[in-house]
Backbone as CSV, one residue per row, in Angstrom:
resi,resn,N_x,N_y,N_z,CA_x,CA_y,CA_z,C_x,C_y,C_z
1,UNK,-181.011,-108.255,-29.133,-180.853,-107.476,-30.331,-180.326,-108.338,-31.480
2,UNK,-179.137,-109.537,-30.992,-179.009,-109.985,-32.088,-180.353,-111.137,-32.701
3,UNK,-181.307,-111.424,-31.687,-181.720,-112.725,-32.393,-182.562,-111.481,-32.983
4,UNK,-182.885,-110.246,-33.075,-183.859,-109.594,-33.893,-183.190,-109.313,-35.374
5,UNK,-181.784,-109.399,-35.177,-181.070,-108.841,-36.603,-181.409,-110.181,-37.029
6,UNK,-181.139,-111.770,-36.795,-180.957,-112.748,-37.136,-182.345,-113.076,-38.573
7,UNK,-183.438,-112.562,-37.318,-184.151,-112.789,-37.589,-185.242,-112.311,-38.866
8,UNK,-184.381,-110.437,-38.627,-184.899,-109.408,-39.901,-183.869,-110.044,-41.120
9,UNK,-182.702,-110.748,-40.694,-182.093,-111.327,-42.046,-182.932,-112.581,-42.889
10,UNK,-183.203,-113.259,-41.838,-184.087,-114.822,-42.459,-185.373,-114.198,-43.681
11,UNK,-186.258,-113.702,-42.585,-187.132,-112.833,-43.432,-186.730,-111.956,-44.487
12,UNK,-186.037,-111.364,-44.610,-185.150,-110.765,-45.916,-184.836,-111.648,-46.912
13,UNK,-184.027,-112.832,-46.668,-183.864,-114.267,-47.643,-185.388,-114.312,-48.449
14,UNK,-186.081,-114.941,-47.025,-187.627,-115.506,-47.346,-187.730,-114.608,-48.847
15,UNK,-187.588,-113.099,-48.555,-188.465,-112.325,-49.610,-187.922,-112.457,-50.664
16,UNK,-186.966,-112.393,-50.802,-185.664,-111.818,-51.955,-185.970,-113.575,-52.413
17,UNK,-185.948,-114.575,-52.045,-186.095,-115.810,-52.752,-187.537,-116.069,-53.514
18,UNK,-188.472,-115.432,-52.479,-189.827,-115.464,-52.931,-189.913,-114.924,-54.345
19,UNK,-189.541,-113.390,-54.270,-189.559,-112.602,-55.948,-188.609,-113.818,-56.818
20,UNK,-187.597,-114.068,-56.474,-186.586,-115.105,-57.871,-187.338,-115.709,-57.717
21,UNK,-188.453,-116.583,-57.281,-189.007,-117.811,-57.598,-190.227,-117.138,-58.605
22,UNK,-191.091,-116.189,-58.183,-191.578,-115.544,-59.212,-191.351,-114.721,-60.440
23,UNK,-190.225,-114.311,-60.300,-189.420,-114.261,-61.667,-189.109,-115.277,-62.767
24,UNK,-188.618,-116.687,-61.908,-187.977,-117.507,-62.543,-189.494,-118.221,-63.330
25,UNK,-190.776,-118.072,-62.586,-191.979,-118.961,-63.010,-192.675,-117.870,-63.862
26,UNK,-192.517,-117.032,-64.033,-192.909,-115.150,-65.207,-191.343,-115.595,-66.485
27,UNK,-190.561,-116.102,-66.251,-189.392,-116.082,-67.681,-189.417,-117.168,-68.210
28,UNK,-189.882,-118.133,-67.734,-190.254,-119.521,-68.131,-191.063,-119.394,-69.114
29,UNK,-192.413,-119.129,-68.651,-193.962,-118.818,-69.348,-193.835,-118.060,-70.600
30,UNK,-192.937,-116.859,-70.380,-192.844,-115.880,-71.298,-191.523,-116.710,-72.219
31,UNK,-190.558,-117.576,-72.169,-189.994,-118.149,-73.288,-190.564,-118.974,-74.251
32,UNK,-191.797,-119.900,-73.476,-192.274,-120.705,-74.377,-193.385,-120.184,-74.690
33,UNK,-193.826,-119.068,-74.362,-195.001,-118.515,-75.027,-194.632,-117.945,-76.196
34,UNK,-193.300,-117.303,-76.322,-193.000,-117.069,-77.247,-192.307,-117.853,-78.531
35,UNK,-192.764,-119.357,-78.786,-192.616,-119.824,-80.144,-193.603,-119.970,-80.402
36,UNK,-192.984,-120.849,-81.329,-194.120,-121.504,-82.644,-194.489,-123.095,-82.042
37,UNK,-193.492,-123.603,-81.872,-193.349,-125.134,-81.101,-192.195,-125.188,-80.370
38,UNK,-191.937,-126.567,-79.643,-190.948,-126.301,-78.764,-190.850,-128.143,-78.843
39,UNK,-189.263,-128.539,-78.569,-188.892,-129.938,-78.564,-188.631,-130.132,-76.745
40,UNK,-188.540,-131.471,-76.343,-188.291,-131.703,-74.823,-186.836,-130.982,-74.721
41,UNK,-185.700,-131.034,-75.376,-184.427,-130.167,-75.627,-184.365,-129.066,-75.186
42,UNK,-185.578,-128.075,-75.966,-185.580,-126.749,-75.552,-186.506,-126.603,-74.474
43,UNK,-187.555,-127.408,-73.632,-187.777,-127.475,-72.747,-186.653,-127.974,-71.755
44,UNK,-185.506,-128.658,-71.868,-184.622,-128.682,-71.116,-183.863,-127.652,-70.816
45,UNK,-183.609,-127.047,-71.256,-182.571,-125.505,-71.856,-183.460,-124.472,-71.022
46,UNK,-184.730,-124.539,-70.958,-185.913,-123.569,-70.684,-185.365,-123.298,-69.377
47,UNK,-185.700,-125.247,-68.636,-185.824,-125.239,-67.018,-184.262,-124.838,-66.446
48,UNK,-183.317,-125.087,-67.517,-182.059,-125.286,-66.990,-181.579,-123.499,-66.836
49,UNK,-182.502,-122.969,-67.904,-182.083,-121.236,-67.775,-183.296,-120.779,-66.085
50,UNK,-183.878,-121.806,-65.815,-184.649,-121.102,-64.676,-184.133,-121.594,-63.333
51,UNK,-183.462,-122.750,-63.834,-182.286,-122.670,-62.616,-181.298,-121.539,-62.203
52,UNK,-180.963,-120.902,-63.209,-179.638,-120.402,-63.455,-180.184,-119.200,-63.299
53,UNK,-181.304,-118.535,-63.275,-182.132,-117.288,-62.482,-182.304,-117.020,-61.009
54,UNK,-182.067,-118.209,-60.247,-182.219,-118.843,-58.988,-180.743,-117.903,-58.305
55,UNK,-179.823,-117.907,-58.845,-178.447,-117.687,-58.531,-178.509,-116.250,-57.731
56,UNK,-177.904,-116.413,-56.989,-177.082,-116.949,-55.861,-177.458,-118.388,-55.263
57,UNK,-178.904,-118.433,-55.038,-179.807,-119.364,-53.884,-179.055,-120.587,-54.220
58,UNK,-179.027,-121.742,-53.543,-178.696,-122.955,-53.879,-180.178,-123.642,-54.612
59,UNK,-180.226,-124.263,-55.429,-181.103,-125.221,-56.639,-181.397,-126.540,-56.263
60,UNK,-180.452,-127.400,-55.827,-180.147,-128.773,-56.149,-181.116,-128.804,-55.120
61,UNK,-182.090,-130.099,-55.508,-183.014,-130.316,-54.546,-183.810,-129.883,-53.865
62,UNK,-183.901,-128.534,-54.349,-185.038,-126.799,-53.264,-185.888,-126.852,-54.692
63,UNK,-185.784,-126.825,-55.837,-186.278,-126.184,-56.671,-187.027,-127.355,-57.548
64,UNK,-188.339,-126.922,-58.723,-189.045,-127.878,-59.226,-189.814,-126.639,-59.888
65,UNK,-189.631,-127.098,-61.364,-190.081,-126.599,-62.289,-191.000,-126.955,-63.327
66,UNK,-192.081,-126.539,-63.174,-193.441,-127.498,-64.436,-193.682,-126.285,-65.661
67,UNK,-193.691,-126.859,-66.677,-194.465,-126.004,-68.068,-195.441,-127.113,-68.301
68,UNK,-196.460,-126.856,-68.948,-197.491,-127.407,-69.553,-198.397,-126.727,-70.581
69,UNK,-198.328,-126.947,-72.106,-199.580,-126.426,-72.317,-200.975,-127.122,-72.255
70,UNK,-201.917,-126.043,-72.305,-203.290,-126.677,-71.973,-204.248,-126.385,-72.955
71,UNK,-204.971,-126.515,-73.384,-206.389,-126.738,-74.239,-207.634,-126.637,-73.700
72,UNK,-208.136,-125.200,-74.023,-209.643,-125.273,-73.502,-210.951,-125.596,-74.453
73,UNK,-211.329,-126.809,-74.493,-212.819,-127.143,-75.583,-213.708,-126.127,-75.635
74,UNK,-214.908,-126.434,-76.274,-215.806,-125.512,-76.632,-217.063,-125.394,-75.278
75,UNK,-216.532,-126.723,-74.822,-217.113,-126.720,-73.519,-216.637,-126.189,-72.243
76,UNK,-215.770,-125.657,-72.544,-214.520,-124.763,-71.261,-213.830,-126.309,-70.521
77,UNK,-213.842,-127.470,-71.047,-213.078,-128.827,-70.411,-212.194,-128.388,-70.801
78,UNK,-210.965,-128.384,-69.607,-209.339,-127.889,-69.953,-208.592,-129.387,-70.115
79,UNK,-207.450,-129.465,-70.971,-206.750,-130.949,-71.352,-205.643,-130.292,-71.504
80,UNK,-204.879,-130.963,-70.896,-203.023,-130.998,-70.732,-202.550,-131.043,-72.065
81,UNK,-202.401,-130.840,-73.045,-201.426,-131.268,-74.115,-200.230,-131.655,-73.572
82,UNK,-199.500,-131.281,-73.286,-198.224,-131.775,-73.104,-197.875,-131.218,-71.788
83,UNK,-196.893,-131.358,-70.745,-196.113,-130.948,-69.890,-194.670,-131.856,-69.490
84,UNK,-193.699,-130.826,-68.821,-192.597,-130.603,-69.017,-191.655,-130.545,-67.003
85,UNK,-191.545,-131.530,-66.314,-191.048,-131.366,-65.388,-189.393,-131.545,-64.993
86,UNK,-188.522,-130.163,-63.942,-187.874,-130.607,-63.764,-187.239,-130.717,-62.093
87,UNK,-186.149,-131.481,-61.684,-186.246,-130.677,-60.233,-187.551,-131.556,-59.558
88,UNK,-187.543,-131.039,-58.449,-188.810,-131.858,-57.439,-189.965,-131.080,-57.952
89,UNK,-190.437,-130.927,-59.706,-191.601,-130.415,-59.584,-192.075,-132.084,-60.339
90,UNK,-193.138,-131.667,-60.645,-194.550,-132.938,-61.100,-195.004,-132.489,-62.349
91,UNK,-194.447,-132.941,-63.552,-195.614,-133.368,-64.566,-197.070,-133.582,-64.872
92,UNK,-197.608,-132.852,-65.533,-198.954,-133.519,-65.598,-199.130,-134.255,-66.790
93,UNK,-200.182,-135.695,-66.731,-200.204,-136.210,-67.931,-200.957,-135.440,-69.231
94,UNK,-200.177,-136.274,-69.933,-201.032,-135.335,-71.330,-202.151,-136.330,-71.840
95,UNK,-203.028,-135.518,-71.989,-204.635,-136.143,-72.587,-205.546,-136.031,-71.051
96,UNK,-204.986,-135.943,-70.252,-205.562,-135.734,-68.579,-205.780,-133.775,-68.429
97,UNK,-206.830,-134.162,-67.616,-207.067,-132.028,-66.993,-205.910,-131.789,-66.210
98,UNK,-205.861,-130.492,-66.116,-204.813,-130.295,-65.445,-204.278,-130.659,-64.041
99,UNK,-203.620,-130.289,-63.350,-203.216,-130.601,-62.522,-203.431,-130.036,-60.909
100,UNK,-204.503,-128.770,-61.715,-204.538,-128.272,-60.683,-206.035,-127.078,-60.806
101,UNK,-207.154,-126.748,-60.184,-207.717,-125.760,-60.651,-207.338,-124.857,-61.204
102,UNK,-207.744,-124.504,-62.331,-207.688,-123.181,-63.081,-208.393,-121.706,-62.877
103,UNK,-207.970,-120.771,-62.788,-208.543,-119.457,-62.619,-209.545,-119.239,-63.487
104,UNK,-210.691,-118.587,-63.503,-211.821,-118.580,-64.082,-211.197,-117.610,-65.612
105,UNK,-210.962,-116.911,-64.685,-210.208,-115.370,-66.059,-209.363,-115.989,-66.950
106,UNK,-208.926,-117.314,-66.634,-208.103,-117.983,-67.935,-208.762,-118.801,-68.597
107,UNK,-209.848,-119.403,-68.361,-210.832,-120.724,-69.120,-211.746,-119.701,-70.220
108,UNK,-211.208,-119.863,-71.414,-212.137,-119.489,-72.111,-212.143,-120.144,-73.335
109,UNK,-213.524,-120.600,-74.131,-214.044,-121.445,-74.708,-212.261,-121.555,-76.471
110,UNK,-212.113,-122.780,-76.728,-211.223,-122.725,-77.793,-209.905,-121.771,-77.733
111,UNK,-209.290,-121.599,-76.374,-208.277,-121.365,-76.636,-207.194,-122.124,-75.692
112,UNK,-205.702,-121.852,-75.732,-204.781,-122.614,-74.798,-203.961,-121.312,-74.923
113,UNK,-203.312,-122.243,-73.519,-202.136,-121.206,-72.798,-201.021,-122.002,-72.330
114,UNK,-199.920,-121.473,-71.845,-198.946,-122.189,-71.176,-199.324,-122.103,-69.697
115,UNK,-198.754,-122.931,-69.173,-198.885,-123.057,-67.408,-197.047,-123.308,-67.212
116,UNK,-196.752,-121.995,-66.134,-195.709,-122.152,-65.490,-195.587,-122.180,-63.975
117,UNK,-195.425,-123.149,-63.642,-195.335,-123.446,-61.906,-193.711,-123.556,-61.777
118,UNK,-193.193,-122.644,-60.334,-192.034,-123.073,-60.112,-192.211,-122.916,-58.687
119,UNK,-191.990,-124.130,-57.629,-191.675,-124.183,-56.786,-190.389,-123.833,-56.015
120,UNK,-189.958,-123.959,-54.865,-188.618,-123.357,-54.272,-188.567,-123.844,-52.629
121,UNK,-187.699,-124.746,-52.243,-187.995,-125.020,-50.628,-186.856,-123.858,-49.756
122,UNK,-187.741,-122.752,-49.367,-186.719,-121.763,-48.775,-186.184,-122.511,-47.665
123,UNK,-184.971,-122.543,-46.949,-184.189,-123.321,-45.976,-183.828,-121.768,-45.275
124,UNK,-183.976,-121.777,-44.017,-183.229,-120.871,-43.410,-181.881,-121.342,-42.839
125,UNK,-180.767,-119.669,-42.644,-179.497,-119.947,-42.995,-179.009,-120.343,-41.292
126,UNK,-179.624,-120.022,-40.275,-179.337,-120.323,-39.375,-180.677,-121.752,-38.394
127,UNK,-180.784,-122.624,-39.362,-182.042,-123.822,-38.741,-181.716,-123.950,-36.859
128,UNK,-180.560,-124.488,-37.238,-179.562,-124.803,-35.555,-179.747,-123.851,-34.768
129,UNK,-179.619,-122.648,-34.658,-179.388,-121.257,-33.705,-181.405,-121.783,-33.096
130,UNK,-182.431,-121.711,-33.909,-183.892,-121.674,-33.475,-184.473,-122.902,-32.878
131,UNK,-183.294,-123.848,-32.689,-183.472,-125.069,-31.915,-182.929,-125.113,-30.777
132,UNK,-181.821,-124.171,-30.641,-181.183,-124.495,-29.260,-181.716,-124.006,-27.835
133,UNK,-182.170,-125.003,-26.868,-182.356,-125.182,-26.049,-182.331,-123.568,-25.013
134,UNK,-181.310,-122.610,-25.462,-181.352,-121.648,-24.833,-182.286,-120.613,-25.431
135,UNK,-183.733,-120.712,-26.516,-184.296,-120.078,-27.013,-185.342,-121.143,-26.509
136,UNK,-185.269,-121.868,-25.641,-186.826,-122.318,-25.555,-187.737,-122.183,-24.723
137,UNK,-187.428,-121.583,-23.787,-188.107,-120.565,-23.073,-189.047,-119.555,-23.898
138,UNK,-188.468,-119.195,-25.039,-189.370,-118.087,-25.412,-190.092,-118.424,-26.961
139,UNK,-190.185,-120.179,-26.941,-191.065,-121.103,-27.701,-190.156,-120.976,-29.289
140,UNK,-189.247,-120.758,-29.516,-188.637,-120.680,-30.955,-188.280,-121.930,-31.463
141,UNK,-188.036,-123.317,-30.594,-188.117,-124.605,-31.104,-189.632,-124.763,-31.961
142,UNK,-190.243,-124.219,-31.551,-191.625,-124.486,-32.046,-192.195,-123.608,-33.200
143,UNK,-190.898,-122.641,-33.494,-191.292,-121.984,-34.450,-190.994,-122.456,-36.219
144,UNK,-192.128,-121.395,-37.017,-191.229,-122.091,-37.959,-190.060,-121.460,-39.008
145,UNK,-189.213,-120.597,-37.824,-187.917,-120.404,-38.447,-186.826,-121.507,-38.472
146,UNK,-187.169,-122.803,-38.070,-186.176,-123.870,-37.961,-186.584,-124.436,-39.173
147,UNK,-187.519,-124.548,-40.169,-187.785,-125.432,-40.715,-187.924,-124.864,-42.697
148,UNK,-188.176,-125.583,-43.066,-188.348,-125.106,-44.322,-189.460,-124.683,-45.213
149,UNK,-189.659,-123.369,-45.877,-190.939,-122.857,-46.647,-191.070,-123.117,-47.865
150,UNK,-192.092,-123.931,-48.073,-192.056,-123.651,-50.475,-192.465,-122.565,-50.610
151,UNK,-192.198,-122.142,-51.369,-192.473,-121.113,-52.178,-192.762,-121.195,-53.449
152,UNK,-193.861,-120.493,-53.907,-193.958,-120.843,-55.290,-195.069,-120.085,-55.715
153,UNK,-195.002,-119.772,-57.562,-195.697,-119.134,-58.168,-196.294,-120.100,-58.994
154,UNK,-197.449,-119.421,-60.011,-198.034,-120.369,-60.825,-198.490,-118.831,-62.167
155,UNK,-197.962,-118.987,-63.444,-197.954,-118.238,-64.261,-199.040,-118.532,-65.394
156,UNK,-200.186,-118.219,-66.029,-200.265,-118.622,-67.101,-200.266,-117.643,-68.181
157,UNK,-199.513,-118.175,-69.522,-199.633,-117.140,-70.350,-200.548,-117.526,-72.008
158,UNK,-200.957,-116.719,-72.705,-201.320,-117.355,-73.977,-200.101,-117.130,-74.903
159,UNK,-200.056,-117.880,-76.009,-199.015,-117.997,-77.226,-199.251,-116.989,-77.855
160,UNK,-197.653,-116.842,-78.246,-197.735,-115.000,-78.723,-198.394,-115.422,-80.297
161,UNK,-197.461,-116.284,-81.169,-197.360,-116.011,-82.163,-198.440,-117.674,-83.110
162,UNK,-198.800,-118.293,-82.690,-199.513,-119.435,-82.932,-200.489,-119.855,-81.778
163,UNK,-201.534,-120.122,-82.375,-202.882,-120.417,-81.527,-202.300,-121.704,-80.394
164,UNK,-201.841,-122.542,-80.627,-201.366,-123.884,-79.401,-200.097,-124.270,-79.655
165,UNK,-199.169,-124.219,-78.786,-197.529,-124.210,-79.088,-197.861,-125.936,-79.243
166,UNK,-197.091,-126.305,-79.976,-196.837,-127.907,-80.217,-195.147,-128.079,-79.434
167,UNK,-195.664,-129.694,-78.493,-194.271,-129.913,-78.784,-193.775,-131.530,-79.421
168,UNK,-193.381,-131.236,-80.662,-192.486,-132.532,-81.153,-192.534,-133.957,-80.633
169,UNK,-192.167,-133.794,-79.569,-191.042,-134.951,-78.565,-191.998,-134.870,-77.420
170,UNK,-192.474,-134.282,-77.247,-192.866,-134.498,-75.359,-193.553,-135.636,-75.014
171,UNK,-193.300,-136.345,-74.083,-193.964,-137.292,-73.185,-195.187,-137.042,-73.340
C-alpha cells in the first residue's frame, strides 16, 4: 500500500510540474509578444520571471528556457531573427531556420511570431527507494521512476502590437 501511495505521489509531482512548465513556456511568449521591441536585459528579466513561476520546484540545473523570434518569407522559408537562451536550454542562431520543425498552422507567407520553449528535468523525490534491491523482484530497478523526465512545452505566439518584435542587443 505504501509503494502505491509513493507512487500516486511521484505521478502527482510529474503532473503539477508538467502544467508549471507549460505555464511558465504560455507567460514567456505572451510577455514578449506583448512589445514593441525588447533588449537582451529584458530578455533576461523575461527568463528570470520564468524561473520564478517554477516555485516551489527546484530550477538550478532542471530548467532551460528559449525565446526566439522568427520570420516567415514570401516563400513560407522561416529565419530566426534573433533568440534568447537561458538555463540548459539552446539558442538558435540568428539568420539560420529554426531550430526545430514548425507547425503548419503557424507558417504563413510574411509574417513572424515568437517561439517559446521551456524545458524542465522532472527528478523524482524518492530515486533511492525504486533502486533498492528489495523492489527487484517486481522489476522497479528497471523502471523509470528512478530516473529523470524532461518535460517541456513549445509556445508560439504572434506580436500583439507591431508586425516583428526587434531586439536591440541580441546575439
Amino acid at each position: 500500500m505504501l509503494l502505491i501511495y509513493i507512487g500516486l505521489f511521484e505521478v502527482n509531482e510529474a503532473f503539477n510540474q508538467d502544467r508549471k512548465i507549460s505555464r511558465t513556456a504560455s507567460s514567456i511568449a505572451d510577455l514578449v509578444a506583448q512589445t514593441q521591441t525588447i533588449s537582451l536585459a529584458e530578455l533576461v528579466a523575461v527568463t528570470d520571471a520564468g524561473d520564478a513561476l517554477m516555485a516551489p520546484y527546484p530550477t538550478t540545473g532542471r530548467i532551460g528556457l528559449m525565446i526566439a523570434s522568427v520570420s516567415i518569407d514570401a516563400n513560407d522559408n522561416a529565419t530566426t531573427d534573433w533568440s534568447y537562451s537561458s538555463g540548459t536550454g539552446a539558442a538558435w542562431t540568428a539568420g539560420d531556420p529554426p531550430g526545430e520543425t514548425l507547425p503548419d498552422e503557424i507558417v504563413q507567407a510574411n509574417t513572424s511570431f515568437i517561439v517559446a520553449k521551456a524545458e524542465y528535468s522532472f527528478a523524482p523525490s524518492f530515486p533511492d527507494l525504486w533502486s533498492n534491491p528489495l523492489f527487484s523482484e517486481f522489476g522497479a530497478q528497471d523502471s523509470i521512476l528512478g530516473q529523470s523526465i524532461t518535460l517541456s512545452d513549445t509556445v508560439y505566439l504572434r506580436p500583439r502590437l507591431v508586425s516583428q518584435i526587434a531586439c536591440s542587443d541580441c546575439p
